[in-house]
PAKOL-550117 format. One record per atom (N, C-alpha, C): residue number from 1; atom name; z, y, x. Coordinates in pm, 1 decimal. Atoms other than C-alpha are relative to their C-alpha. Layout:
// residues N
(site NUM, 'CA', (Z, Y, X))
...
// end
This chain:
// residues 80
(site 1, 'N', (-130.3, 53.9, -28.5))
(site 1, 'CA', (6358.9, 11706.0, 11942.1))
(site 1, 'C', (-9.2, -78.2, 131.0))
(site 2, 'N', (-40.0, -5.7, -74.3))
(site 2, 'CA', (6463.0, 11612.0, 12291.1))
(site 2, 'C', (48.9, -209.5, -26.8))
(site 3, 'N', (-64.6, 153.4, 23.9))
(site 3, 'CA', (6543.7, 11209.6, 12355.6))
(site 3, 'C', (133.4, -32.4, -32.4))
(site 4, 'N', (-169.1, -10.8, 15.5))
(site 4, 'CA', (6901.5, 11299.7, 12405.9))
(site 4, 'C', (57.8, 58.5, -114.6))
(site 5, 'N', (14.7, -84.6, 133.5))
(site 5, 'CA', (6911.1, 11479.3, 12076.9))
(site 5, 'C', (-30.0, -143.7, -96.2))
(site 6, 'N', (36.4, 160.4, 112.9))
(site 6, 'CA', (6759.9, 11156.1, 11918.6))
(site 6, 'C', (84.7, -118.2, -1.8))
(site 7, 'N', (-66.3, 81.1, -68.7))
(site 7, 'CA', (6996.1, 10946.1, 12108.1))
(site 7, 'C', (176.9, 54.3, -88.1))
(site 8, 'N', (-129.6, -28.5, 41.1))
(site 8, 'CA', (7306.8, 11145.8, 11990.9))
(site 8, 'C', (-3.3, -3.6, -165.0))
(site 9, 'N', (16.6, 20.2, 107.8))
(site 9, 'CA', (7159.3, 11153.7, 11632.2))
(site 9, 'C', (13.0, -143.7, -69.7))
(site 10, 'N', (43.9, 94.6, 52.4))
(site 10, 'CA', (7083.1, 10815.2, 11606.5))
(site 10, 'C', (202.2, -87.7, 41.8))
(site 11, 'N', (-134.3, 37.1, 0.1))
(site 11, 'CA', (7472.6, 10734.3, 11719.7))
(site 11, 'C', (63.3, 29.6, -64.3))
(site 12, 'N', (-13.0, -74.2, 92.1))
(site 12, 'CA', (7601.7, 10983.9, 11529.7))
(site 12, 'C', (1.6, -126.0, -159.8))
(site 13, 'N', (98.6, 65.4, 118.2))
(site 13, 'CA', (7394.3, 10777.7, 11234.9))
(site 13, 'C', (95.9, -144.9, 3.3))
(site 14, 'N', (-75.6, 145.5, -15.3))
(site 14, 'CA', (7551.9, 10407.4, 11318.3))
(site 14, 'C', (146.6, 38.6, -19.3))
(site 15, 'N', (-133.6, 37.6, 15.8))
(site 15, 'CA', (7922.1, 10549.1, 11390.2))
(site 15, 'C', (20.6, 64.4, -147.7))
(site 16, 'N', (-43.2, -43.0, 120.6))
(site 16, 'CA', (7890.6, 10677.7, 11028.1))
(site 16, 'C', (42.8, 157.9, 18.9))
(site 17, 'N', (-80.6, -140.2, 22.6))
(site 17, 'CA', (7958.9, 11029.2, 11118.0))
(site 17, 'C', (-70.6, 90.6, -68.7))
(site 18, 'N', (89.5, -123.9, 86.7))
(site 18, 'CA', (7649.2, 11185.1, 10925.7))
(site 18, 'C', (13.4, -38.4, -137.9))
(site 19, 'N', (42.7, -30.3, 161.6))
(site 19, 'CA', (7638.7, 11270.9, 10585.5))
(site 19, 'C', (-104.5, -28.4, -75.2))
(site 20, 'N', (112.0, 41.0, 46.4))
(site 20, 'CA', (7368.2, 11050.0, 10428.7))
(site 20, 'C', (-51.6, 37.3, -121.9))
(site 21, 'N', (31.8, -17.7, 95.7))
(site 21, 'CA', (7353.7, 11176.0, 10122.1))
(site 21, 'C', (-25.5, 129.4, -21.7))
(site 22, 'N', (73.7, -146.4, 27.8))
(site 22, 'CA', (7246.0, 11559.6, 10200.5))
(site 22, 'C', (-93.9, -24.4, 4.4))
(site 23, 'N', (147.1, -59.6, -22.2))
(site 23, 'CA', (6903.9, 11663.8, 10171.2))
(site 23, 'C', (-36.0, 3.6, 144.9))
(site 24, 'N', (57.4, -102.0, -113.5))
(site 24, 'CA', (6699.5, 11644.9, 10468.8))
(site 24, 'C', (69.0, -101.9, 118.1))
(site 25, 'N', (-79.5, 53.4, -105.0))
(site 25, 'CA', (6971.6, 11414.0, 10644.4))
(site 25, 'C', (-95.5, -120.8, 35.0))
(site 26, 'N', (101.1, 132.2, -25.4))
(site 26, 'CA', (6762.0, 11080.3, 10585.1))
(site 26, 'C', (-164.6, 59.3, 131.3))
(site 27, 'N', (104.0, -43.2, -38.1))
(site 27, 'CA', (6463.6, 11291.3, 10729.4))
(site 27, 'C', (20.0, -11.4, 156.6))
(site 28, 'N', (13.7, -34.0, -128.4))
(site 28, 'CA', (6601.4, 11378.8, 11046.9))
(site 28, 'C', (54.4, -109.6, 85.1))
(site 29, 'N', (-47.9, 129.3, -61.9))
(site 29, 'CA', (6766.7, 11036.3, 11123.9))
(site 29, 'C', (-136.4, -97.9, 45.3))
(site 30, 'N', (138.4, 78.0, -13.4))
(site 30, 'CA', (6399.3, 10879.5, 11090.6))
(site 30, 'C', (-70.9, 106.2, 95.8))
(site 31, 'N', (85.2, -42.8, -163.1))
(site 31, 'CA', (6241.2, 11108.4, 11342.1))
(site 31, 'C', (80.2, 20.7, 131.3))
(site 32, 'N', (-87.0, 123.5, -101.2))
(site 32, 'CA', (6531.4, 11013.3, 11563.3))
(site 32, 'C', (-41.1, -125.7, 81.8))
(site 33, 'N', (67.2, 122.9, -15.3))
(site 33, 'CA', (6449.0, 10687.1, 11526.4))
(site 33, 'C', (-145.9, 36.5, 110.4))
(site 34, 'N', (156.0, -41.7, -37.7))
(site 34, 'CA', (6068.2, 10816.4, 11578.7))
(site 34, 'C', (5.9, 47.3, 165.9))
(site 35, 'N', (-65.5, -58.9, -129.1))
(site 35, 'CA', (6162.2, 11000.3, 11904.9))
(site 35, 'C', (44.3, -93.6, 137.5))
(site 36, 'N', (-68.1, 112.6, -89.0))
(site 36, 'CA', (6322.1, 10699.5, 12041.7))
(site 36, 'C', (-75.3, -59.5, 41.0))
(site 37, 'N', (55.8, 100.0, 30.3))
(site 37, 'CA', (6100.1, 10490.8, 11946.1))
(site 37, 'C', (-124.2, 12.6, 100.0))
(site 38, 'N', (108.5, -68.8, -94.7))
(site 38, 'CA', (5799.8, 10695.8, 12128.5))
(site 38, 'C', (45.4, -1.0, 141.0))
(site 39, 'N', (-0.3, -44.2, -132.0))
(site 39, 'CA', (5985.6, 10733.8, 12438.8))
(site 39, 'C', (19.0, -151.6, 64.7))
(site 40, 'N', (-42.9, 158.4, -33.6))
(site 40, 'CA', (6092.7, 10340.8, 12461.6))
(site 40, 'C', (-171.5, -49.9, 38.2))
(site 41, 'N', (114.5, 1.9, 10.0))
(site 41, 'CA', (5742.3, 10297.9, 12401.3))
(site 41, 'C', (-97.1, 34.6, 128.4))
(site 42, 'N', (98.3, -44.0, -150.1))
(site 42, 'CA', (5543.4, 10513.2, 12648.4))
(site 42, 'C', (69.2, 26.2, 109.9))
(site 43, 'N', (-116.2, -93.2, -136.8))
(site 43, 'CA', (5844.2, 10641.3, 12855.5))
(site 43, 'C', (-1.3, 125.9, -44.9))
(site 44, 'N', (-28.6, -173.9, 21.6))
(site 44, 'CA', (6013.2, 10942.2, 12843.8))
(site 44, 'C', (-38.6, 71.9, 76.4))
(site 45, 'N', (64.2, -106.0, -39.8))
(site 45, 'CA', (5771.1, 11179.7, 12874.6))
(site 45, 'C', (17.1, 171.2, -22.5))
(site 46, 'N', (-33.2, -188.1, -14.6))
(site 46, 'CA', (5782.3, 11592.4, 12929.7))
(site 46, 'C', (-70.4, 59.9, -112.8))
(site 47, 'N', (55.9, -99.7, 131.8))
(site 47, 'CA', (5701.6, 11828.0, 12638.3))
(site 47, 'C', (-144.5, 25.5, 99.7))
(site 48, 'N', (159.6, -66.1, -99.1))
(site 48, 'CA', (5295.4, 11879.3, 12658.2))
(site 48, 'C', (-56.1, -67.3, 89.7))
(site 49, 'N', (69.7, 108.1, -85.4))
(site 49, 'CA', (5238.0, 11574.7, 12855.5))
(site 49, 'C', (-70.0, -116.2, -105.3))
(site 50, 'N', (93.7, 128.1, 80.3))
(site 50, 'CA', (4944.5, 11324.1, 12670.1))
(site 50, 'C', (76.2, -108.3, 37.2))
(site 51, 'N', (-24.9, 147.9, -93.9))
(site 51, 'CA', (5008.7, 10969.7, 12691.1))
(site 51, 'C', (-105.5, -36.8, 65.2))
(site 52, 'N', (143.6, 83.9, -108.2))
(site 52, 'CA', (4792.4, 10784.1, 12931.2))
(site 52, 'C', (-85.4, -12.9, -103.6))
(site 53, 'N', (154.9, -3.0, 90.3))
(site 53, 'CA', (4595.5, 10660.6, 12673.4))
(site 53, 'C', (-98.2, 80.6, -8.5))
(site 54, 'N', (58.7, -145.5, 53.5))
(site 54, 'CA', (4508.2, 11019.1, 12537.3))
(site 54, 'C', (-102.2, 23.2, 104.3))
(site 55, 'N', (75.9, -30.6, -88.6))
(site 55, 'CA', (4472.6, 11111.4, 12881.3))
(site 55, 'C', (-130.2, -36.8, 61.3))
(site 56, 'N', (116.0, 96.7, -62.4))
(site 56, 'CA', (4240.9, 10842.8, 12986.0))
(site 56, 'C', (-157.8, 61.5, -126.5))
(site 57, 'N', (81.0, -26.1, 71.9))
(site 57, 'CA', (4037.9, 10914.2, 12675.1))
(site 57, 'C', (-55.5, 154.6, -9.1))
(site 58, 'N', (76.3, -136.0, -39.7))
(site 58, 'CA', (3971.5, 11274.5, 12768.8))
(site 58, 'C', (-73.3, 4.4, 92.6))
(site 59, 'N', (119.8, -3.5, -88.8))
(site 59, 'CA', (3875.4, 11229.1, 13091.1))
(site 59, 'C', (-136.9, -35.5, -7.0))
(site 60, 'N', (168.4, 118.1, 28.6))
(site 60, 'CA', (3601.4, 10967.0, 13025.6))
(site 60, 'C', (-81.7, 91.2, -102.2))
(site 61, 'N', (95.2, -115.0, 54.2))
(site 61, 'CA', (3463.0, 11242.6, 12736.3))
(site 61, 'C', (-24.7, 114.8, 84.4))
(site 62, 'N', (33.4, -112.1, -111.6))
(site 62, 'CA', (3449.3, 11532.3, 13010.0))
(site 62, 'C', (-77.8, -49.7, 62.1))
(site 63, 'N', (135.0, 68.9, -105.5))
(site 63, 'CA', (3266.5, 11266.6, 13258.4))
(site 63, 'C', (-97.9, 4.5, -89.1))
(site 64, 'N', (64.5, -1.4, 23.0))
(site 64, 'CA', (3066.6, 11180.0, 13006.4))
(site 64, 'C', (-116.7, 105.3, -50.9))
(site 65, 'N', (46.8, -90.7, 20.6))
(site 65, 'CA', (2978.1, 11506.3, 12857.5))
(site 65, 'C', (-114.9, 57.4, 173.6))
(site 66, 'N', (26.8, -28.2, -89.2))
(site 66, 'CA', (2924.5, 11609.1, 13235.1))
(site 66, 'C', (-141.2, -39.6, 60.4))
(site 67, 'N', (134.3, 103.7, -47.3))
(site 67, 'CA', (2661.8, 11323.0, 13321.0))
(site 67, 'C', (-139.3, 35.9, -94.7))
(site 68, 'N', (103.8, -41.6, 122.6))
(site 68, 'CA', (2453.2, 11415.5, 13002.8))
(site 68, 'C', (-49.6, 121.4, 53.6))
(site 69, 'N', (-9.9, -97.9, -44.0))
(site 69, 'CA', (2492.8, 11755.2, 13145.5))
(site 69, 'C', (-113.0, -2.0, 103.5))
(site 70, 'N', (29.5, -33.8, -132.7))
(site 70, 'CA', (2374.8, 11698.2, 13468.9))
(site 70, 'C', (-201.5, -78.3, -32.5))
(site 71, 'N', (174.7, 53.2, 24.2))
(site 71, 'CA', (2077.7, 11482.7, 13337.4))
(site 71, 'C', (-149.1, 26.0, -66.8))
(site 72, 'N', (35.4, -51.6, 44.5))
(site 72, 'CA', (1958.0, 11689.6, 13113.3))
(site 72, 'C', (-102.0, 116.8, 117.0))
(site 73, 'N', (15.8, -93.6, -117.7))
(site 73, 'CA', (1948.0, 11943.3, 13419.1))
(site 73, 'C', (-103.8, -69.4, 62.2))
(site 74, 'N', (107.9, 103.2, -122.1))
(site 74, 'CA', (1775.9, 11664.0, 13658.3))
(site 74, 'C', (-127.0, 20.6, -81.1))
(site 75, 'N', (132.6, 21.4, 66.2))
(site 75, 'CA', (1471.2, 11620.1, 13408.8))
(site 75, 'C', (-84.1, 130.6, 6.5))
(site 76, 'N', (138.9, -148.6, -5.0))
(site 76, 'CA', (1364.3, 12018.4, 13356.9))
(site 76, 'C', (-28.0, 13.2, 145.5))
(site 77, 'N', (22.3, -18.9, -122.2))
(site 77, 'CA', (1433.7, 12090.5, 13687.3))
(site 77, 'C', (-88.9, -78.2, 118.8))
(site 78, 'N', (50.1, 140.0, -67.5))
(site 78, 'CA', (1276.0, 11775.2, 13867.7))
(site 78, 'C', (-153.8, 34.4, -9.5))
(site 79, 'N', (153.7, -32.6, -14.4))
(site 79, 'CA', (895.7, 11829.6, 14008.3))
(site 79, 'C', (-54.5, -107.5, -84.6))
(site 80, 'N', (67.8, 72.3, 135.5))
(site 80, 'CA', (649.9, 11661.2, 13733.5))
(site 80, 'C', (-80.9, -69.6, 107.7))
// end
């Protein structure tokens, strides 16, 4: 769901115009909320974009993997 989608839901929801008592309605008002709540949060971000955090926490496992990598390498290779 789309911010503007969460945004029109969650108005929707306050001016009383949804139907609270179908199935399924409570559900989709709370990941509304959720939606909102995430983008207030980190910023409204693009479908498929990490948050920084995430991001940050991948890179630093790739470096690190990398360095292990490379050191591993340095030792066989390296004249005795």
């Amino acid at each position: 769901m789309t911010l503007e989608e969460a945004l029109a839901i969650e108005r929707n929801a306050r001016d009383g115009v949804l139907d609270e008592t179908l199935p399924g309605t409570a559900g989709v008002i709370a990941e509304a909320h959720r939606v909102h709540q995430t983008a207030y949060m980190w910023g409204s971000v693009r479908a498929g974009s990490a948050p920084p955090r995430i991001r940050r926490g991948i890179v630093l496992g790739v470096l690190m993997v990398l360095v292990t990598l490379a050191g591993f390498v340095l030792t066989f290779v390296a004249p005795h």
